[in-house]
N, C-alpha and C positions, 0 to 999 in steps of 0.2 A: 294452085288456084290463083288467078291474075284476078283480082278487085279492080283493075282500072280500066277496064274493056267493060264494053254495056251489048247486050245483045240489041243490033240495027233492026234486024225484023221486029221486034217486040217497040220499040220504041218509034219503029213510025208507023208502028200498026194504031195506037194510043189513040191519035187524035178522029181515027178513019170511025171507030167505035164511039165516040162523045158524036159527031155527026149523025152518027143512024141513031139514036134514042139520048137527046140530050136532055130529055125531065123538060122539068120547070125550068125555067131561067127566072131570076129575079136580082136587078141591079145589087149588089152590093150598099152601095149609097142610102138606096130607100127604104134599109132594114137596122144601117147606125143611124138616118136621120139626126147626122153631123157628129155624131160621136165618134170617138176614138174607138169604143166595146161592144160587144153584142155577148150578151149570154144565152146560149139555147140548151134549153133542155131535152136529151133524147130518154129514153126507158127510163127515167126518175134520176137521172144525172146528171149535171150541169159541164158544159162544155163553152169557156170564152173563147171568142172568134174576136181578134186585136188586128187594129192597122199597124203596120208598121211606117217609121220613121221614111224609109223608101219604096213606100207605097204596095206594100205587100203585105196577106193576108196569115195571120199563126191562129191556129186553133191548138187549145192546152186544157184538160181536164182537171 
């Protein structure tokens, strides 16, 4: 089994599926309201949503 090969149909199929039913959109920005953290809780568990250093988003339970 080769791990470094990605299957191409599956990975440009990704983006075709977020366009036909993308939800809600909601900036990022106007839910830390300048913080670094956001905690959301789903079914009674809390899950933090952090920015990172390089401007990218980690969610960790």
């Amino acid at each position: 089994m080769n791990h470094g090969t990605t299957n191409k149909a599956a990975t440009e199929a990704a983006p075709d599926r977020c366009l036909e039913d993308p939800g809600t959109v909601v900036e990022a920005e106007r839910l830390f309201k300048g913080g670094q953290v956001l905690v959301i809780e789903f079914r009674g568990e809390r899950y933090r949503l952090r920015k990172t250093r390089n401007g990218k988003l980690i969610l960790t339970k």
